[in-house]
BALOBA-1460 file (C-alpha; in Angstrom, 3 decimals):
// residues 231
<rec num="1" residu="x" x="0.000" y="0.000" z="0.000"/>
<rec num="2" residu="x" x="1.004" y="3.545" z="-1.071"/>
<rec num="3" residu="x" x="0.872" y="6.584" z="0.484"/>
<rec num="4" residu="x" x="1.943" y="10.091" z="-1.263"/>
<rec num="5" residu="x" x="-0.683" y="12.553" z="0.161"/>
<rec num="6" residu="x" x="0.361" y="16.171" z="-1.094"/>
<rec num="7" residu="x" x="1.329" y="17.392" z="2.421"/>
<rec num="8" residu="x" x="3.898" y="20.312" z="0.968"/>
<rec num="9" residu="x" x="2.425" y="22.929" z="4.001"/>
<rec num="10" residu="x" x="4.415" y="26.390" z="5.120"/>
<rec num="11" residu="x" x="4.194" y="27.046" z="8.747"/>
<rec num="12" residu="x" x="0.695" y="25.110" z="9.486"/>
<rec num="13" residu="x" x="2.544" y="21.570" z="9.340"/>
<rec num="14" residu="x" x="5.479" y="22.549" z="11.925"/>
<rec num="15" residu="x" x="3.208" y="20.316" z="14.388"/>
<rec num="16" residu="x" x="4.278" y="17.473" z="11.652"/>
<rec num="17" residu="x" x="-0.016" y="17.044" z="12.421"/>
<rec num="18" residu="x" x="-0.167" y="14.664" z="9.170"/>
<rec num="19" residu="x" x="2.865" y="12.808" z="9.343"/>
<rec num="20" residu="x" x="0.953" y="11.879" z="13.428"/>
<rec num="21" residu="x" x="-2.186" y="10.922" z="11.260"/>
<rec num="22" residu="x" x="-0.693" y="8.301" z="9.977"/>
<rec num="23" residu="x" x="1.172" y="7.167" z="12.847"/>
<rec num="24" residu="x" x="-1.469" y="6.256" z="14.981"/>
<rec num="25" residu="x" x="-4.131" y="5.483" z="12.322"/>
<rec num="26" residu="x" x="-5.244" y="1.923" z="12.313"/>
<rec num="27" residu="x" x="-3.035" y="-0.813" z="13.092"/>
<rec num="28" residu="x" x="-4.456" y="-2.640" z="9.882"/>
<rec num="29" residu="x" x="-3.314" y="0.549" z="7.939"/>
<rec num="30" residu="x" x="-0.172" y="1.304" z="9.462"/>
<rec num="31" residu="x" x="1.446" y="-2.395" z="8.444"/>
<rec num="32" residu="x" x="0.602" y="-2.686" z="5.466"/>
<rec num="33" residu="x" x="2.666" y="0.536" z="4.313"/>
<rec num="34" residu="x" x="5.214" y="0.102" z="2.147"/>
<rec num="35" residu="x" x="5.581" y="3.712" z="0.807"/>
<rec num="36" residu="x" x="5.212" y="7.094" z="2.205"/>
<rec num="37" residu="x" x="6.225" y="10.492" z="0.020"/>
<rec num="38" residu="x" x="5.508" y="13.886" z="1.077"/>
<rec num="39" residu="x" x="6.726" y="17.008" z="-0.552"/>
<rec num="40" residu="x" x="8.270" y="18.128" z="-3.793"/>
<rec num="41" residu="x" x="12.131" y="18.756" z="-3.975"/>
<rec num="42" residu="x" x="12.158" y="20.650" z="-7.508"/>
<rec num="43" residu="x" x="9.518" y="22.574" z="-5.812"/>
<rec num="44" residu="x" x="10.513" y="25.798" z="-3.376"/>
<rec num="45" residu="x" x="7.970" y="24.539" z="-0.478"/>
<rec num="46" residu="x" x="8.897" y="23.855" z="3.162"/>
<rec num="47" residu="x" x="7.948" y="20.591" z="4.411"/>
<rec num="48" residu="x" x="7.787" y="22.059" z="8.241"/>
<rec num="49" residu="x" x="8.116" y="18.317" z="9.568"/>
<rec num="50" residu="x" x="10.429" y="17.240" z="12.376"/>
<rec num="51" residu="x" x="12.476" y="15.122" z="13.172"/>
<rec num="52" residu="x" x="10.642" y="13.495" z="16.418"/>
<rec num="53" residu="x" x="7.377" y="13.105" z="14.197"/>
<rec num="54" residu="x" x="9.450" y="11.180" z="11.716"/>
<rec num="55" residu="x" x="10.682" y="8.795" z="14.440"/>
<rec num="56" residu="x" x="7.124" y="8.379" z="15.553"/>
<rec num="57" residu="x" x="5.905" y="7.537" z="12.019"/>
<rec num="58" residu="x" x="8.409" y="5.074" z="11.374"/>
<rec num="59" residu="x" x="7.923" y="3.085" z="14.692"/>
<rec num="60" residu="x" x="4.447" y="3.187" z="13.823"/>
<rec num="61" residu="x" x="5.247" y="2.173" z="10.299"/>
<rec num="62" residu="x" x="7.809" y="-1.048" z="10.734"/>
<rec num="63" residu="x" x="6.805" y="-2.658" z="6.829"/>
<rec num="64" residu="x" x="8.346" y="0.771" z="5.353"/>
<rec num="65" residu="x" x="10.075" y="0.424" z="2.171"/>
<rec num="66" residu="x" x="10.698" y="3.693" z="0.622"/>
<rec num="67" residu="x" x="10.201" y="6.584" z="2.570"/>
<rec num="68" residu="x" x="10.807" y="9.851" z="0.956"/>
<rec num="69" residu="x" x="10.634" y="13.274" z="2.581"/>
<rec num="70" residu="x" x="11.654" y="16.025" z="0.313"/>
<rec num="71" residu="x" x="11.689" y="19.863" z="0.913"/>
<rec num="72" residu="x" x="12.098" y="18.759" z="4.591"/>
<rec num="73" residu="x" x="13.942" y="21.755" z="6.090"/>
<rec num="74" residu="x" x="13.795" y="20.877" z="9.370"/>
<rec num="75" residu="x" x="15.322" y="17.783" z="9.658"/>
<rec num="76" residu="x" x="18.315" y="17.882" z="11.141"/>
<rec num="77" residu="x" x="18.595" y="13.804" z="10.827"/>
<rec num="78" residu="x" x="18.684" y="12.404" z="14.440"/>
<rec num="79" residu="x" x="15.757" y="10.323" z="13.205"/>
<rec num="80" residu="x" x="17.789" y="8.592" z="10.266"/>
<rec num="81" residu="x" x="19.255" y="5.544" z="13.000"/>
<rec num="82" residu="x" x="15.399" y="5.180" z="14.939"/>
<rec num="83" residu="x" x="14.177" y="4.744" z="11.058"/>
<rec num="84" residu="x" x="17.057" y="1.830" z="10.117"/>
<rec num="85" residu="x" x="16.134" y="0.386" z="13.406"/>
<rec num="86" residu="x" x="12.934" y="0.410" z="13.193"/>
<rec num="87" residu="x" x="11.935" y="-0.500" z="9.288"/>
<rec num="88" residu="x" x="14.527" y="-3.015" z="8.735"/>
<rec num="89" residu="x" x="13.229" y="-3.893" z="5.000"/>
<rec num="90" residu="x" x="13.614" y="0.038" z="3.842"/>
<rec num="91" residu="x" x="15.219" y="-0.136" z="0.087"/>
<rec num="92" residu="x" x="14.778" y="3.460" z="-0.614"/>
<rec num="93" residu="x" x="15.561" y="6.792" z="1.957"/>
<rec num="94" residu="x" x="15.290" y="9.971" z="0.665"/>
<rec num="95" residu="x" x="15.603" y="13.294" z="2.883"/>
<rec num="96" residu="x" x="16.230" y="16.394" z="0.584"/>
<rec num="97" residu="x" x="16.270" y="20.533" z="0.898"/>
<rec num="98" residu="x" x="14.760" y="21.933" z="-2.189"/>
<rec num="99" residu="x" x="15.504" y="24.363" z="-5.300"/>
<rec num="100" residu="x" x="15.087" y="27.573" z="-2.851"/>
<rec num="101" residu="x" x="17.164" y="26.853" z="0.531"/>
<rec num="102" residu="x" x="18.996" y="23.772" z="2.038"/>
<rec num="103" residu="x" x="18.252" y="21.731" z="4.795"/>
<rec num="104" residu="x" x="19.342" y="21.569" z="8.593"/>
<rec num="105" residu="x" x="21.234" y="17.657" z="7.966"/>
<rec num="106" residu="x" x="23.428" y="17.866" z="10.542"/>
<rec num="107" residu="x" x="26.695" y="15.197" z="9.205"/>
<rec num="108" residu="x" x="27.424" y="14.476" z="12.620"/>
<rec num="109" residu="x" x="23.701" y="12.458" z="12.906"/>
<rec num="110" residu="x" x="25.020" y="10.414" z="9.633"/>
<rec num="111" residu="x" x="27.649" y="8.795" z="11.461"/>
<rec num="112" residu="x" x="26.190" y="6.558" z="13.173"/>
<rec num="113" residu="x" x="25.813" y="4.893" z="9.579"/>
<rec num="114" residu="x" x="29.549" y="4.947" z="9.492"/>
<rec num="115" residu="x" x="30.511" y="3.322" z="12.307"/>
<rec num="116" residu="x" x="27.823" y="2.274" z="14.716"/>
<rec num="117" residu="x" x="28.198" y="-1.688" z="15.195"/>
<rec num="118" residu="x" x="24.092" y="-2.099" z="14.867"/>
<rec num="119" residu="x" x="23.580" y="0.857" z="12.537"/>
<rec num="120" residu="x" x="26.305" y="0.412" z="10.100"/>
<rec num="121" residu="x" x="24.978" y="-3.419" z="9.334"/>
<rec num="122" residu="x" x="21.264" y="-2.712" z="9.789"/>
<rec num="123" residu="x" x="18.754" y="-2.424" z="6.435"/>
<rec num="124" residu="x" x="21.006" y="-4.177" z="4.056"/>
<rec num="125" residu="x" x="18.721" y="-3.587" z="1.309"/>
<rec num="126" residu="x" x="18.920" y="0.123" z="1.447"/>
<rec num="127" residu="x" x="19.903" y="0.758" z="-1.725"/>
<rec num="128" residu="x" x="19.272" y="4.986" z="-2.854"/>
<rec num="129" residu="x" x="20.057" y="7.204" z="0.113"/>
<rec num="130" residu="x" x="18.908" y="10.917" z="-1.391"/>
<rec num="131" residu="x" x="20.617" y="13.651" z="0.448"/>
<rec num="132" residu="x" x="20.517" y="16.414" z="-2.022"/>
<rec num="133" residu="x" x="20.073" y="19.959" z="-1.336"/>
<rec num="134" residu="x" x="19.676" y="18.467" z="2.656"/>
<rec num="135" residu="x" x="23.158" y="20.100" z="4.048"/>
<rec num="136" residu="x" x="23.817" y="23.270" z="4.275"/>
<rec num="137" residu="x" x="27.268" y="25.493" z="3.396"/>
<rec num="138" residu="x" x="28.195" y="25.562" z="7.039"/>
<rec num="139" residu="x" x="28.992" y="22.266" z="7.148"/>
<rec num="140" residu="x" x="32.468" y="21.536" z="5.808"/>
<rec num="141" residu="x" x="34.033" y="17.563" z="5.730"/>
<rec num="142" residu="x" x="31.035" y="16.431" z="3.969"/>
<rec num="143" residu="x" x="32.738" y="14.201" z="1.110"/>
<rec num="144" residu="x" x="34.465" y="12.208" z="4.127"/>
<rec num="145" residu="x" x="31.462" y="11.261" z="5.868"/>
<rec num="146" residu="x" x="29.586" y="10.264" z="2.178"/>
<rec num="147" residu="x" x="31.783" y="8.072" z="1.232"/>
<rec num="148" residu="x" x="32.486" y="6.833" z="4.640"/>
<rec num="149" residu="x" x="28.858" y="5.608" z="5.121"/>
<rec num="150" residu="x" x="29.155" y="3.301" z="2.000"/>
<rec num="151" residu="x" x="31.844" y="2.005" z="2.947"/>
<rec num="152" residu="x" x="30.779" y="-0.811" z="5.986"/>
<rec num="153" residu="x" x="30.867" y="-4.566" z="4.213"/>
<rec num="154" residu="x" x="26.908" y="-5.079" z="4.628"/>
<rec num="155" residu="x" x="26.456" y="-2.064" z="2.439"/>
<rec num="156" residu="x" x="28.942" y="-2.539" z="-0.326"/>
<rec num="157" residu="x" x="27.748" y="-2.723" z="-4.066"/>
<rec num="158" residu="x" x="24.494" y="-1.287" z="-2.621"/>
<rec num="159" residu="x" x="24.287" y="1.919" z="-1.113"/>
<rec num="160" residu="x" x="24.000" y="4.741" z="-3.005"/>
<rec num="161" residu="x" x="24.236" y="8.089" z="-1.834"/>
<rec num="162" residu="x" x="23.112" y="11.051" z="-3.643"/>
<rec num="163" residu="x" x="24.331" y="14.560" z="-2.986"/>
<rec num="164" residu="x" x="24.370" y="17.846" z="-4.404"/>
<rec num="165" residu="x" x="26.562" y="20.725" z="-3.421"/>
<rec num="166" residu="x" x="24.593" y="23.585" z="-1.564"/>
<rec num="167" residu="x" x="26.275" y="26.738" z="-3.532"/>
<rec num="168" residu="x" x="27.394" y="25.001" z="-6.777"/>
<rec num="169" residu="x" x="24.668" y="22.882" z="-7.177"/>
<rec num="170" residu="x" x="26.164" y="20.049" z="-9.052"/>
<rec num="171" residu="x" x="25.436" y="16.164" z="-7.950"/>
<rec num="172" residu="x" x="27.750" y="13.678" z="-7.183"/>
<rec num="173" residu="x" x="27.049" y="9.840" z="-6.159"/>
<rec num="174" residu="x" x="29.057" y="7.807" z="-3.325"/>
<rec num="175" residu="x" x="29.235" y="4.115" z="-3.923"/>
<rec num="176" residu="x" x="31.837" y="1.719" z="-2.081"/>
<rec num="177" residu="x" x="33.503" y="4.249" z="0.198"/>
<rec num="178" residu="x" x="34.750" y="6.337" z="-3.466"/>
<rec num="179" residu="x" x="32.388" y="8.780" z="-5.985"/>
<rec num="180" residu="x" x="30.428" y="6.835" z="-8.474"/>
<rec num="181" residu="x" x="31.879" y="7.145" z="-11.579"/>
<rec num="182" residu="x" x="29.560" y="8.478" z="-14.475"/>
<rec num="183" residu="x" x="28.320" y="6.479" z="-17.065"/>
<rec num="184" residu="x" x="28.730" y="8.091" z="-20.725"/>
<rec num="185" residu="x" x="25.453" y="7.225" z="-22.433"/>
<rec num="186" residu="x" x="25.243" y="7.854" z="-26.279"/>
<rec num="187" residu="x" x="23.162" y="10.755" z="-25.628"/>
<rec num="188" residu="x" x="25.724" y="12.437" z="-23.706"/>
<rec num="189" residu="x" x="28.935" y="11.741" z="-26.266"/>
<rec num="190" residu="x" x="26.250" y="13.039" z="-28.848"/>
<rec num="191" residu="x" x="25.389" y="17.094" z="-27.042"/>
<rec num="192" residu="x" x="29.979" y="16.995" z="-26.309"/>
<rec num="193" residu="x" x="30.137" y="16.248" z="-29.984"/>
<rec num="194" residu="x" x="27.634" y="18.923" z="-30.651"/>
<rec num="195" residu="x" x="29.301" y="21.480" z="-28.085"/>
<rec num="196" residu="x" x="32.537" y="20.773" z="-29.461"/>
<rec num="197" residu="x" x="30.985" y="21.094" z="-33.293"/>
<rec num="198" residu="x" x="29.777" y="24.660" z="-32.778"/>
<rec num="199" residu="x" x="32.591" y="25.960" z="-30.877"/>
<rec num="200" residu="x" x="34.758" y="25.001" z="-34.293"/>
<rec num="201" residu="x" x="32.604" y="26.369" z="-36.490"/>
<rec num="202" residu="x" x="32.412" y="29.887" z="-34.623"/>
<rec num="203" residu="x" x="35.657" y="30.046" z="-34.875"/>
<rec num="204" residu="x" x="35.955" y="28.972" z="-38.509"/>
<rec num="205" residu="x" x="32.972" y="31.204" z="-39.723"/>
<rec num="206" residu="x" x="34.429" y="33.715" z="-37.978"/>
<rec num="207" residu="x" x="31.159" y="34.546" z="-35.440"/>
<rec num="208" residu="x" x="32.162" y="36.800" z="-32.452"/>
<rec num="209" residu="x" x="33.166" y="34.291" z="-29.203"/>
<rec num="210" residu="x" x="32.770" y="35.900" z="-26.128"/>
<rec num="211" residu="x" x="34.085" y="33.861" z="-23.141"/>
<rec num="212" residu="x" x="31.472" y="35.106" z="-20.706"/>
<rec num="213" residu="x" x="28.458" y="33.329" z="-22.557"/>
<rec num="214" residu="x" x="27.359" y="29.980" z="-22.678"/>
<rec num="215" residu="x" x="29.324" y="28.823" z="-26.350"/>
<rec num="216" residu="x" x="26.143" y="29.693" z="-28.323"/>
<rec num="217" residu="x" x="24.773" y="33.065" z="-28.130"/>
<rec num="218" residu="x" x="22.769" y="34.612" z="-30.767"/>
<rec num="219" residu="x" x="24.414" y="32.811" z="-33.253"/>
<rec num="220" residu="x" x="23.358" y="29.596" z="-31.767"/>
<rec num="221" residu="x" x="20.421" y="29.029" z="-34.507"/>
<rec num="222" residu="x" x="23.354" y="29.642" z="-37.461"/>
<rec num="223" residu="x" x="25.466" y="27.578" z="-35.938"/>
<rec num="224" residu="x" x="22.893" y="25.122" z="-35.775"/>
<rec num="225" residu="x" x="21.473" y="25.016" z="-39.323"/>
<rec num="226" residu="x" x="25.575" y="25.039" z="-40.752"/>
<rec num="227" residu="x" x="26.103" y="22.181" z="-38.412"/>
<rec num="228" residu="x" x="22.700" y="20.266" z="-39.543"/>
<rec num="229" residu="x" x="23.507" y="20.825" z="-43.006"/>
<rec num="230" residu="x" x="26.589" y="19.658" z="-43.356"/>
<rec num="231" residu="x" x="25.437" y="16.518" z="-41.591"/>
């Protein structure tokens, strides 16, 4: 059984009210759960829910397999151990910030995963543990602890961890205590080839380059249709 209700609330849900609903709804209900989503992480919409109402849900909520709690601002992450304890068949984790701010992870509450005899061996299926936009700038050592947390033997070839800088924005992926690698698709080689084809002909038709834009311009649709047609 599913449930994604669209709780994305401002100020109104700091009581974490519907995350509680759930909790102590019928027993009947409760365990048969296998996914809960709230919010929206592309979205710019706090998800005022705490940690403490998270801990409650997942106690309540032991057949848990993907639990997903995006735009959650206010998590700070002391309830990522009570939810490995408590829903030991969880494949899927994800506790992000969103497009406006970052979140309040604190790294320090992650390293339990790291090296916590219980916690470091517990959900072995976890597989995708989404972190992005969920630690903040302050925070500095973060790469460290990422990789760190993949790296226990029960978790090897199988967590994941997502992350994605808080100022730069780009994402990287920890895998086996080092960054995942990037796989090169076809579709990828195919927009470098095309990058790389209209710097060359700018310079070889002679359009104006200017190093602060992007590589295209306003000549991107000539570049384009010289590219195209000689294809």
């Amino acid at each position: 059984m599913n449930a994604f209700p669209d709780l994305a609330g401002g100020a109104n849900s700091r009581d974490s009210a519907h995350l509680d609903a759930i909790a102590t709804a019928d027993e009947a209900f409760r365990t048969k759960l296998e996914k809960i989503g709230l919010g929206a992480r592309l979205g710019k919409t706090n998800m005022a829910i705490t940690d403490d109402a998270v801990v409650r849900l997942a106690r309540a909520c032991t057949t848990l397999k993907t639990l997903r709690l995006d735009s959650a601002l206010f998590i700070t992450g002391t309830c990522i151990p009570p939810i490995l304890t408590a829903c030991p068949n969880i494949t899927s984790l994800s506790i992000t910030g969103h497009n406006g701010r970052t979140g309040s992870l604190n790294l320090d509450n992650l390293k339990p995963m790291a090296d916590d005899p219980v916690i470091s061996v517990s959900v072995p299926k976890l597989k995708p543990l989404d972190l992005r936009r969920a630690i903040n700038a302050a925070q500095k050592n973060y790469y460290d602890l990422l990789r760190a947390i993949t790296r226990p033997e029960g978790r090897r070839n199988k967590l994941e961890v997502l992350f994605q800088h808080p100022t730069a924005h780009w994402e990287k992926c920890y895998k086996n205590g080092r960054e995942k690698q990037q796989k090169i698709t076809q579709a990828m080689k195919a927009q470098e080839m095309l990058e790389e084809a209209m710097w060359a002909v700018k310079g070889n038709r002679g359009f104006d380059i200017d190093d602060d834009d992007d590589g295209y311009g306003t000549d991107y649709s000539a570049i384009s249709a010289i590219i195209h047609g000689a294809m």
